[in-house]
N, C-alpha and C positions, 0 to 999 in steps of 0.2 A: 504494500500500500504506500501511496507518495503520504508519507508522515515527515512533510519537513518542518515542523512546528520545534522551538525549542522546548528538550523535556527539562522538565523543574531538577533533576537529578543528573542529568548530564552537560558540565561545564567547562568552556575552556579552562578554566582555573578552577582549583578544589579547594575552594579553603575551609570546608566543613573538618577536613582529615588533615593529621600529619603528611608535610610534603615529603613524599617517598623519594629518594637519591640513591640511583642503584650505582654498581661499581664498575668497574669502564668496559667489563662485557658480556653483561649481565643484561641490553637489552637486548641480545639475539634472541632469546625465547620469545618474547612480544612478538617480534616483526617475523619470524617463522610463524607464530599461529595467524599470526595477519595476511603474511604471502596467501599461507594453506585455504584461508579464508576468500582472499580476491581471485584466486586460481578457480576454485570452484563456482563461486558464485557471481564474481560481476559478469554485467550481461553483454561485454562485448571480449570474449574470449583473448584474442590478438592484442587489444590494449591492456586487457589486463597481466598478460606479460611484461609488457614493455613498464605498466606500472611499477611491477614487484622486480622489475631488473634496477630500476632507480631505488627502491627502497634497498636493497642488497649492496648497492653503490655505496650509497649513504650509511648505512651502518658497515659498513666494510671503511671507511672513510674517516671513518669515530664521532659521523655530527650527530650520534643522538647519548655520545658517552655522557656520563655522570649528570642526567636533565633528571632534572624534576619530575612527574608524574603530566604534572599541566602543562610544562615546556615540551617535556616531549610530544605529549599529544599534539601542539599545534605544531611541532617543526612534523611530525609523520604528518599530518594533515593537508601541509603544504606541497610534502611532495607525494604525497597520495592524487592530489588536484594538477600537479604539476604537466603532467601529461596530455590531458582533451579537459583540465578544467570544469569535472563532475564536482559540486558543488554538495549533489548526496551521498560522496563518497569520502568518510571522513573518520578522524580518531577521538572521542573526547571521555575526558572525566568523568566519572561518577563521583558523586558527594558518598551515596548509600554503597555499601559492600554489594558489590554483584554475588551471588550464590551460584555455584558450577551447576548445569542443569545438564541431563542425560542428552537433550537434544540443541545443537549447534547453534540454532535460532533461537531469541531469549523469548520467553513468553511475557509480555509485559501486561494482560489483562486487565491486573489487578490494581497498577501503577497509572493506570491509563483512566480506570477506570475512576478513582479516585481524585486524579489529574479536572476530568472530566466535570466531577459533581461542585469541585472546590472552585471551579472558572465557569460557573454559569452553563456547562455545555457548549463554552465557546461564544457562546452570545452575549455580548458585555452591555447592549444597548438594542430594544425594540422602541420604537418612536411614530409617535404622529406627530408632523411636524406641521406647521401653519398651512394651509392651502390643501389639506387632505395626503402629504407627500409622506409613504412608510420610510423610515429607515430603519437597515438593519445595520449593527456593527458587528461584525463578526471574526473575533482572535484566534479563532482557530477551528478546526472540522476533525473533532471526536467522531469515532468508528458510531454509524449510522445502530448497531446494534448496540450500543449505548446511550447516543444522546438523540436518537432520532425522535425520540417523543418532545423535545424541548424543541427540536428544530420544525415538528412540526406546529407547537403550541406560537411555534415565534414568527409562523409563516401566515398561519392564519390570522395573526392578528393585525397585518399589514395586506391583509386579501384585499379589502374594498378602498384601497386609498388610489390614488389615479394614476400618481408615478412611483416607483419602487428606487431607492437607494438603495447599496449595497457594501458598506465599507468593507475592503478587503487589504487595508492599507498596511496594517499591522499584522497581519495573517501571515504565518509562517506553513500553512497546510495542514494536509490530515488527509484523513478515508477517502477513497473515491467514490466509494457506498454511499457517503455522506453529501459530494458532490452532485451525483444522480438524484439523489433526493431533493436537495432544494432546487434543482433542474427543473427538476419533475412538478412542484407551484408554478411554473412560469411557462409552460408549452402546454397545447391544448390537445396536440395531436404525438401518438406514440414516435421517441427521436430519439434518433443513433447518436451518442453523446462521444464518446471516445473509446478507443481499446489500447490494451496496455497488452504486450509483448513480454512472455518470463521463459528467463533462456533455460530454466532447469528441466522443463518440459518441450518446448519448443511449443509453447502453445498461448493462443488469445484469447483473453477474456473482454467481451463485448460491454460495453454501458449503454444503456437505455432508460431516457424518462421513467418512470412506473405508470402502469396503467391507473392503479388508485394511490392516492395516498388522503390520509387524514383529513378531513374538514375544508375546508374550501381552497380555491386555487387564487391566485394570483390574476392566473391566465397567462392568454401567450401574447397579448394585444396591444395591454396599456406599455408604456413607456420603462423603460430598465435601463441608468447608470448606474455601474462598479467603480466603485473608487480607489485607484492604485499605486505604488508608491514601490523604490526601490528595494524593498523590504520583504515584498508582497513574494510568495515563494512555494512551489510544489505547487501541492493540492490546489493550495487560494488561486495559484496559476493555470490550472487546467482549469475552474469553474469559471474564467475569465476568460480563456483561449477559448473555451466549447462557446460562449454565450457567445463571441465577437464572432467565432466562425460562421457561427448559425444566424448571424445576422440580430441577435435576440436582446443585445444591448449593447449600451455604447459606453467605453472602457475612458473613467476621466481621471488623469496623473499623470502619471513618471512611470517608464519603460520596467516592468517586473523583473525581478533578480536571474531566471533562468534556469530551471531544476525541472526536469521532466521524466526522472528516472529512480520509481519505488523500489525500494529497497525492504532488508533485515537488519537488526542491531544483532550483533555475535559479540559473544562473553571473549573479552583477552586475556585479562587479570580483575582480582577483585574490584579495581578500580579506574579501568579501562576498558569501554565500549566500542566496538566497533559499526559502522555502518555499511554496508554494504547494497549498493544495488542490484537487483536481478532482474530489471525488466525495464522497459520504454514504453513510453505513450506514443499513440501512434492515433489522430483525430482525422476522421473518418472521411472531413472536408475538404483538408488541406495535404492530407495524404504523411505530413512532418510532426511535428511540436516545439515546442518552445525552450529548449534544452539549450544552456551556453546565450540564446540570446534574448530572453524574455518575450515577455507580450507589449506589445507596443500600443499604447493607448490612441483612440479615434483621437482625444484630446488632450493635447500633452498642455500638462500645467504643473506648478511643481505640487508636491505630494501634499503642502501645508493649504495649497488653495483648491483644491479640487472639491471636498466639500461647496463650497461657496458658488463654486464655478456649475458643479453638478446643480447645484438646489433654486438656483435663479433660471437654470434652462428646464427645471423641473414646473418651476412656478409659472412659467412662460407657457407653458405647455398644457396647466388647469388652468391661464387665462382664457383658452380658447374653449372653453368647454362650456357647457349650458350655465347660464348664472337663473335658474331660473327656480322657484320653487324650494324645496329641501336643498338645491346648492348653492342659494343666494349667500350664504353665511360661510362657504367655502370660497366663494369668488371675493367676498370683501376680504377675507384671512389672506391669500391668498394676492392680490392687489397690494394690500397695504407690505405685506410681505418682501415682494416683490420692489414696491416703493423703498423700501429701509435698505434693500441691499445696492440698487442705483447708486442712493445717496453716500452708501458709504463708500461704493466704488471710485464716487466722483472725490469725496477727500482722500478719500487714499492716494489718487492719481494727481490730487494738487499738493498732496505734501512730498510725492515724489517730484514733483517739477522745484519746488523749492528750496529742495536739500541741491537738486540738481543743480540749479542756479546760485546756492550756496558756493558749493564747490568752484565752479565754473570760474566766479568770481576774483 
């Protein structure tokens, strides 16, 4: 699953534990179960050679002798990436003692699921905002078979609003279970979302809207900005790339980080996780994804104004709608709304002309 969300227990730096300082060659055992690890399972075979030849370089070399626990993680990390620049293929910390578990891939259920209940399900903000506009915030996309009840409690409550925001700015990823599903509020007719490629079988798994889901829809009709930011990564990345392929909304920020390749976490040492990828996204529309070079937004603005920028083209958008009856009190919300961000468009743009002619002077 693309889980590129940072987990609360795995950091570049440990400072919960004593900093471990092995002896000058003492990390060969690490970076062998590392090789053993990218040999079998990253999902482009050929480069995963050429990866674990650099790693062998390197500790043959002495640049990972007598590091810390969190220094060496990120100097492996570096040259783990160093190669085509996988961004899900990486070494980091645990604060918590990993426990050696019989099977190679760690089970994290339980840590996840926890993770899940203590962050809202990933949804940090559902909103009506003036003029009838939903927004969601959304930090992260917990596995569908855990928070799908919240996601869908959080979708229906933005059903009947006219346009849909969608921040995904801070989103570091998660399930593509999860993906499908909030998909699945916003299209009306059954759609081939993405398929993801895992090389331990040679086999794809398809994504598809759901035929049902929970309580009302969205639908596929009214209006959908994602709000995006350099940050924005995996999962939060494909539920961006499938919307914009399908034509199904319009992406407002900064160019997404670039991670398209789900992965397993594998136990190194107590206190050394590994990540590895075994499979690619592969969107149904474009035939590629978004790997190395992110999603590029219909509207590039930088990441701190894209809200702003998103919610006036939102608003512009319930102007043209019926003012008549039950939405006369959305048209005026919605107007006056509308009016407050102009204005403060316009002083913001006078006080940059100002500084500017400051300067200039």
């Amino acid at each position: 699953m693309l889980r590129g969300q940072r987990n609360s227990g795995d950091r570049a730096g440990c400072p919960g534990y004593v900093r471990s300082v092995r002896g000058e060659s003492d990390r060969s055992a690490e970076i062998g179960t590392l090789v053993d690890q990218v040999i079998r399972h990253y999902v482009f075979p050929d480069i995963a050679e050429e990866i674990c030849r650099v790693l062998r370089e390197r500790l043959d070399a002495g640049a990972y002798r007598a590091l810390a626990d969190e220094d060496f993680a990120a100097a492996v990390t570096e040259d783990l990436q160093s190669v085509n620049g996988d961004k899900h293929l990486r070494l980091r910390c645990s604060v918590e003692p990993v426990r050696p578990q019989s099977d190679a891939v760690l089970d994290d259920h339980d840590r996840r699921l926890q993770e899940a209940e203590l962050a809202g399900h990933g949804f940090a903000k559902v909103e009506r905002l003036a003029g009838n506009v939903g927004l969601l915030d959304v930090r992260a996309l917990f596995e569908a078979s855990v928070s799908g009840a919240a996601a869908g409690a959080a979708m229906n409550l933005v059903a009947s609003a006219d346009v849909l925001l969608i921040d995904l700015r801070r989103n570091g990823g998660g399930d593509p279970a999860m993906v499908a599903l909030l998909c699945s509020y916003l299209f009306d007719e059954p759609t081939h979302l993405n398929d993801l490629y895992f090389r331990s079988d040679d086999s794809i798994t398809q994504y598809w809207t759901h035929a049902f889901v929970p309580g009302a829809k969205f639908g596929g009709s009214k209006p959908v900005y994602v709000l995006t930011s350099g940050e924005t990564f995996s999962g939060a990345e494909e539920l961006c790339y499938n919307l914009q392929q399908l034509r199904r909304a319009s992406l407002v920020g900064e160019t997404t980080r670039g991670g398209a390749h789900p992965g397993n976490r594998h136990r190194i040492t107590d206190h050394l996780v590994a990540t590895v990828p075994t499979g690619r996204a592969i969107n149904p529309v474009s035939g590629t994804n978004w790997e190395g070079v992110g999603v590029t937004p219909d509207i590039a603005v930088a990441a701190e104004h894209a809200f702003e920028v998103a919610y006036q083209r939102a608003l512009e958008h319930v102007l043209t709608l019926s003012a008549h009856g039950a939405r006369h009190q959305v048209a005026e919300q919605a107007q006056q709304a509308f009016a407050e961000r102009v204005l403060e468009t316009s002083r913001a743009q006078d006080g940059q002309r100002s500084t500017n002619s400051a300067i200039n002077r």
